[in-house]
C-alpha positions as CSV (number, residue, x, y, z in Angstrom):
1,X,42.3,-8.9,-32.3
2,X,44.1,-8.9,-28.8
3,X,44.1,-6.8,-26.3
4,X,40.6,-4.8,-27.5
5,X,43.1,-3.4,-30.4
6,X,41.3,-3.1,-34.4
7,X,43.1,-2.2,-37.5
8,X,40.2,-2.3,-39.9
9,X,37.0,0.3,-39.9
10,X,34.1,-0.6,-37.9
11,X,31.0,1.4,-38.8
12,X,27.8,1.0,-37.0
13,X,25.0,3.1,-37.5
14,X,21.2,3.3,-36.1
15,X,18.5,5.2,-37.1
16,X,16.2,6.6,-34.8
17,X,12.6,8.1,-35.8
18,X,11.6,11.1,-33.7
19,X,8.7,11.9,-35.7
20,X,6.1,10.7,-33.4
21,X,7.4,12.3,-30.6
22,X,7.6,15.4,-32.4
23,X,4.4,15.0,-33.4
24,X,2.7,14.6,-29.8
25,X,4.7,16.9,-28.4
26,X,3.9,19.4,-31.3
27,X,0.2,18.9,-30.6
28,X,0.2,19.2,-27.0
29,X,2.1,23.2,-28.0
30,X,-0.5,23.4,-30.1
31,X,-3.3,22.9,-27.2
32,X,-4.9,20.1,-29.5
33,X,-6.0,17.5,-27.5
34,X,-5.1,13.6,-27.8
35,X,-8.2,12.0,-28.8
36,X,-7.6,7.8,-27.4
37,X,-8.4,5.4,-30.1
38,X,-11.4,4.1,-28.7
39,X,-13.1,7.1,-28.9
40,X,-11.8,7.7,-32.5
41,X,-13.4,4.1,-33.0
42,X,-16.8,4.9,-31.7
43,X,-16.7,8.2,-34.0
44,X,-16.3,5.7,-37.0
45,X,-18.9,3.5,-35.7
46,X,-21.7,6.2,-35.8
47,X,-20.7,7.6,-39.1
48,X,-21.3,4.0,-40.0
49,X,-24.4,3.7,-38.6
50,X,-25.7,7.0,-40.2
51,X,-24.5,5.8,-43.8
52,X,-26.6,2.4,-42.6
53,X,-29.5,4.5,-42.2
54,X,-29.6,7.0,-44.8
55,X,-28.3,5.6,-47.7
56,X,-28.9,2.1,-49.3
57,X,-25.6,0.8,-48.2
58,X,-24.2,-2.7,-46.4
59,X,-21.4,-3.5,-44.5
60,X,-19.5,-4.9,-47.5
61,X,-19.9,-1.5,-49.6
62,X,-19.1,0.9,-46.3
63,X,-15.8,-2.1,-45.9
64,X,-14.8,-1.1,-49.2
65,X,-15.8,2.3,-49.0
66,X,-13.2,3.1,-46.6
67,X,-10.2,0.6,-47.3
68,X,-11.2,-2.0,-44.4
69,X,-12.6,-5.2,-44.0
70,X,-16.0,-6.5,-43.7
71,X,-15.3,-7.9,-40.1
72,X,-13.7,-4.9,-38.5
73,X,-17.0,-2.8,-39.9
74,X,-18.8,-5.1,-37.8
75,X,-16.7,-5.3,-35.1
76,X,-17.1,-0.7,-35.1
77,X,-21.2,-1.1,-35.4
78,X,-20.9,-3.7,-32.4
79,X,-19.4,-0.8,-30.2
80,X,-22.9,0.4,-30.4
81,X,-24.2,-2.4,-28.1
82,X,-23.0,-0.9,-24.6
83,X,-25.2,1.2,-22.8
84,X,-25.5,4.6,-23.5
85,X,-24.0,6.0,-20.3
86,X,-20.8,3.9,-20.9
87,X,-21.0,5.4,-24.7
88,X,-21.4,9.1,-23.8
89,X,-18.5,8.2,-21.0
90,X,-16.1,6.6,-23.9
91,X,-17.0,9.8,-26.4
92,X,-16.2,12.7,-24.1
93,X,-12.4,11.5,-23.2
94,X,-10.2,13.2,-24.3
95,X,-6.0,13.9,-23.7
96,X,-4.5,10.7,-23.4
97,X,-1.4,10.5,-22.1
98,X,1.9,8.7,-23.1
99,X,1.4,4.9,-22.1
């Protein structure tokens, strides 16, 4: 139309999911602290190991076990191979901040 001028009914609409931010900031008020992935990942890696050790389980039953795939079990259990200082380092951090 000229001049900027519209006769018909524009709608536009957006949606915009707060729910993660609500969520961290919810859990910051709630003094729990941010655990970063890695850490998470090296907690999964040595409940891994454990079921390894104690029970009569492989990779392939532990992938299936817990909904992922064979490779990405390995990849966990490999997060074992650093040394131990760098491991104790990775599982006390804690609080991550926004990226």
């Amino acid at each position: 139309m000229p001049n900027g001028t519209c006769r018909g009914r524009i709608l536009s609409g957006f949606v915009i999911d707060l729910g993660k931010a609500r969520k961290r900031l919810r859990a910051r008020e709630l003094g729990e602290a941010l655990v970063p992935p890695v850490t998470r990942a090296l907690a999964l890696a040595d409940e891994f190991q454990a079921a390894l050790e104690a029970e009569s389980v492989n990779q392939s039953q532990l992938a299936r076990r817990y909904g992922l795939s064979r490779q990405r079990v390995s990849q966990l259990l490999n997060l074992h191979r650093p040394h131990p200082r760098i491991q104790e380092f990775l599982r006390a951090l804690q609080d991550v901040g926004p990226r």
